[in-house]
Structures are given as structure tokens and as C-alpha cells.
C-alpha positions in Angstrom: 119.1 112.6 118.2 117.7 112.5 114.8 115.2 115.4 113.9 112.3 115.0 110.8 112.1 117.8 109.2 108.7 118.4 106.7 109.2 121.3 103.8 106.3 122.4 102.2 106.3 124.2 98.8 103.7 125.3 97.3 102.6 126.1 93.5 99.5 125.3 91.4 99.6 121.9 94.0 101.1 121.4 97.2 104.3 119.8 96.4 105.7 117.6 99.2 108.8 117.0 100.8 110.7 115.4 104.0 114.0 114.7 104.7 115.5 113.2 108.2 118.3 115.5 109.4 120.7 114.1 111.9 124.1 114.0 113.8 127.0 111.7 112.4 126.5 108.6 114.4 129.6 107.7 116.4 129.4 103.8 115.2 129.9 105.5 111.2 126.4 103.8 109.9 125.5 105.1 106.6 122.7 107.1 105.9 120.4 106.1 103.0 117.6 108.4 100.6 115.1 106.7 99.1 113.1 108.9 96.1 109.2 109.5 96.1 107.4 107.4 93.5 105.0 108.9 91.4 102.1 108.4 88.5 103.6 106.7 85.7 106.7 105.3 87.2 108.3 102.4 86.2 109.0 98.9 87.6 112.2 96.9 86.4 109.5 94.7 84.5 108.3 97.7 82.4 104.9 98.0 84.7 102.9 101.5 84.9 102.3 102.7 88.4 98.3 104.0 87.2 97.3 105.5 91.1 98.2 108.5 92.9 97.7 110.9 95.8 95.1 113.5 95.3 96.4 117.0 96.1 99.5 116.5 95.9 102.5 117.0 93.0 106.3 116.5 92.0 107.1 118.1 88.7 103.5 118.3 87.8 102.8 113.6 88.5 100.5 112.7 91.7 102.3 111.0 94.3 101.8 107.5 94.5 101.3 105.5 97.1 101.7 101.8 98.6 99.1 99.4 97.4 98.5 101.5 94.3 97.9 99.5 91.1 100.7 98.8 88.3 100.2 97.6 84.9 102.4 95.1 84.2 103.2 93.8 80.4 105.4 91.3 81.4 103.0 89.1 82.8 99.8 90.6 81.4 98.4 91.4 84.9 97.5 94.1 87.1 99.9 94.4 90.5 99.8 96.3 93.2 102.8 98.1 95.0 104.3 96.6 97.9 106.3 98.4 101.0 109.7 97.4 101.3 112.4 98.3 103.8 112.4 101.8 106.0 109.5 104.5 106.0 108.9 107.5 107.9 105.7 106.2 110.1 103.3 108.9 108.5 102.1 109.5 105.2 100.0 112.0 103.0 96.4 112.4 102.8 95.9 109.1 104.8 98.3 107.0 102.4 101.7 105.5 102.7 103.7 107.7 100.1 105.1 104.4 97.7 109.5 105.2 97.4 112.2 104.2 95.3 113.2 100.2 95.5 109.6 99.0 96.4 108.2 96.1 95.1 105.4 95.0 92.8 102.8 91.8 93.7 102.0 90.9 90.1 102.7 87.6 88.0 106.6 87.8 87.3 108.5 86.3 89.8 111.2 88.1 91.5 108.6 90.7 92.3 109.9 93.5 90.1 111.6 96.9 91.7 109.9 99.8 91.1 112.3 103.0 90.0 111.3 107.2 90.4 111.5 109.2 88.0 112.5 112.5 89.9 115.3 113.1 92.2 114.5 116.3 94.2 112.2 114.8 97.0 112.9 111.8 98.8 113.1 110.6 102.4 116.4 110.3 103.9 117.7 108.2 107.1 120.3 108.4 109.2 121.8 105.5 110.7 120.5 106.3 114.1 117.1 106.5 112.6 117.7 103.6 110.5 118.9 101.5 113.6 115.8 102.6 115.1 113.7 100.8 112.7 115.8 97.9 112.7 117.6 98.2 109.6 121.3 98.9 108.5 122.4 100.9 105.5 123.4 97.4 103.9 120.3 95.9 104.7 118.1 98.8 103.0 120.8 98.1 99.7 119.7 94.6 100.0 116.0 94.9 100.2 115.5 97.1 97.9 117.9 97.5 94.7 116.9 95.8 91.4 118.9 92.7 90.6 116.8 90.6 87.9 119.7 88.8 86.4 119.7 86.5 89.2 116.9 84.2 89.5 115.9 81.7 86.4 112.4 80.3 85.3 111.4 78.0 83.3 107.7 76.8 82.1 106.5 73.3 81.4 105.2 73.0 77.3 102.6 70.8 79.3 98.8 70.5 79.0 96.9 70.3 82.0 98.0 71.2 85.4 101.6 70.4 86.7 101.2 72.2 89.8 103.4 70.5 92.8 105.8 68.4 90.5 109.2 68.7 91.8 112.3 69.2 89.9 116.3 69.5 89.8 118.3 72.3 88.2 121.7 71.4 87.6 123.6 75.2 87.2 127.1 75.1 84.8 129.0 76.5 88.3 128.6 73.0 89.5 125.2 73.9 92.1 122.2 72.3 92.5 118.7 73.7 92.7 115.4 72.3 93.8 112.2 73.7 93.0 108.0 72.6 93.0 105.8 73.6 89.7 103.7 76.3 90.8 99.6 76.8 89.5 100.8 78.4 86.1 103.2 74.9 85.5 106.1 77.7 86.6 108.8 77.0 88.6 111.7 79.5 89.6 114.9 79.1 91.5 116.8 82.0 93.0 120.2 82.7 92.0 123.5 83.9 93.6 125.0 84.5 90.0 123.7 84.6 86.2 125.5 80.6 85.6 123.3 78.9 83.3 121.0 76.0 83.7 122.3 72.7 81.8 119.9 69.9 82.8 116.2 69.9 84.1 115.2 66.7 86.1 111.8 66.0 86.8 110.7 63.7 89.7 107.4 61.8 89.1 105.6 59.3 91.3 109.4 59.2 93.1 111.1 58.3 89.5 113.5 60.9 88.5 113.0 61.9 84.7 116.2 63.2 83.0 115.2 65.6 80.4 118.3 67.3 79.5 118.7 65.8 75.8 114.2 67.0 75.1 114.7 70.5 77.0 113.2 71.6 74.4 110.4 69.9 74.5 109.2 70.6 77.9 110.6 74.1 78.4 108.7 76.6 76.8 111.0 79.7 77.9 113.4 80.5 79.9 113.3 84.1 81.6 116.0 86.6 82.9 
């Protein structure tokens, strides 16, 4: 049986910690720690976690928690950030304490990871708690590390809205992506690896436009 166990320390703030202590599971699941986010932590796209937790403290940075806003350069908007994968079911001060591999709703597309900036509290699972919640070690990996090499987006050098045109990508390892323009004339296509896009086909009124010899011309960037 797994046991939470809640440390408090105490200095100019209260400082916070928790960590799950349990027995080696028979079945050898992993156990995974996930750090505490705080004010003025980063996301993988360079955004500013701006929102904290009164009262409380790591290294002298508020706490932050989940739905807490983050400046995001990339895209020039204000996100907010997003739970992702296993939590203890309590948090501080009435709010969900925000931890290490959650995500940010913003513009950019993957939503970016957000990354601590401290290493000395942190929630920790077991794989008997983790099974409990419905996860496995590799799925908690999955959720929640920061892999932004492997999606591709391109936007149409269009006026006017191009919102629900479908397209092709044709990738140089020999796959084949569809996608639909999205309401900023975006459109973005998940990857399994980093292989190049060669050709760009547009479909319009059920015609397929091949636009791989005037990329340039109807791509205005293409972002990794």
C-alpha cells in the first residue's frame, strides 16, 4: 500500500513539499517524479508562467498553478496552463499545484511543455499509485516530455480566409499526410520523425492543386 506523505518547511514562507512513498511493486512498474512549477518558468516555446500561489514558496518563486496564465512570444498570445497526466488529488490554497511536463493552451501548435526550474520538491508516484490512476510509467513519459521536432506547420501567403481547405503533405521517408487549413490559414501535421516535407498539394472545389515547384509562394514559413 502506497502512503502520501506531506513535509512542511518553513522560512520567511511556507515552502511546500509531497512526495508518495511506497513498497516495490511485485509487477516491477516504474515509479515517476514530476517537479513543481513555479513563477517565471518556462515553456518549450519560450512562454513566461506570470501566476502563482499566494503563501507559498520554492527558492524564494510562488508556486504556480494549473490554469495560470503564460506569456507566450512565439505566438504573441497569452496561454493558460493545462493538466497533463498524474496528480495527487489535492492541491494548495484551493489550487491544482501546475508540475513539470504540463502543457500550455496558447497559439503554437503542439501545445508547448512547460519545464521547472528547481529540483528539490516534486510529487513522486509509485507504480501502485500510478496504476491506480490509470497510468503506466511509459505512459506518464509519453504525455508529458517535450518533443517539438516532430510535428510540421506551414502557413498559407494567402489573403483572406483559407479556413477548411484541405491539403496533402508528401514527407521525403516516403509517408503521406493529410491536413484542413485552420482559422489563422494554418495547417499542421503530426510527425513520427523530423523527415522533411517535399510537396504541398492543395485540394480546391475537388481539383487537386500541385504546388510543389511555387512553395514558395504559398508557404510563408515552415515551423519546428
Amino acid at each position: 500500500m502506497s502512503h502520501l506523505v506531506k513535509s512542511t518547511f518553513v522560512s520567511r514562507q511556507t515552502v511546500l513539499r509531497r512526495v508518495l512513498v511506497g513498497t516495490k511493486n511485485p509487477r516491477g512498474l516504474k515509479s515517476v517524479k514530476r517537479h513543481y512549477l513555479r513563477v517565471g518558468d518556462k515553456s518549450t516555446a519560450g512562454g513566461v508562467v506570470t501566476e502563482g500561489i499566494a503563501t507559498t514558496s520554492v527558492m524564494g518563486q510562488q508556486l504556480t498553478h494549473v490554469g495560470a496564465s503564460v506569456m507566450c512570444p512565439a505566438c504573441g498570445s497569452v496561454g493558460h496552463v493545462v493538466a497533463v497526466g498524474p496528480r495527487f488529488p489535492d492541491g494548495w490554497m484551493g489550487q491544482k499545484v501546475a508540475l513539470e511536463g504540463d502543457k500550455v493552451s496558447c497559439g503554437c501548435y503542439p501545445m508547448p511543455t512547460m519545464l521547472p526550474s528547481q529540483s528539490v520538491m516534486f510529487e513522486q508516484y509509485d507504480g501502485e499509485g500510478l496504476s491506480s490512476m490509470g497510468f503506466a510509467a511509459t505512459d506518464v513519459v509519453a504525455l508529458t516530455k517535450a518533443d517539438p521536432e516532430h510535428w510540421v506547420r506551414f502557413k498559407l501567403n494567402e489573403q483572406g480566409n483559407c479556413e477548411g481547405l484541405r491539403c496533402t503533405a508528401h514527407f521525403a521517408d516516403g509517408s503521406v499526410e493529410e491536413g484542413v487549413v485552420d482559422s489563422r490559414n494554418m495547417v499542421a501535421f503530426d510527425r513520427p520523425n523530423s523527415s522533411p516535407c517535399q510537396k504541398i498539394e492543395l485540394h480546391v472545389e475537388g481539383e487537386q492543386a500541385n504546388y510543389s515547384s511555387v512553395t514558395e509562394r504559398l508557404i510563408d514559413a515552415i515551423l519546428r
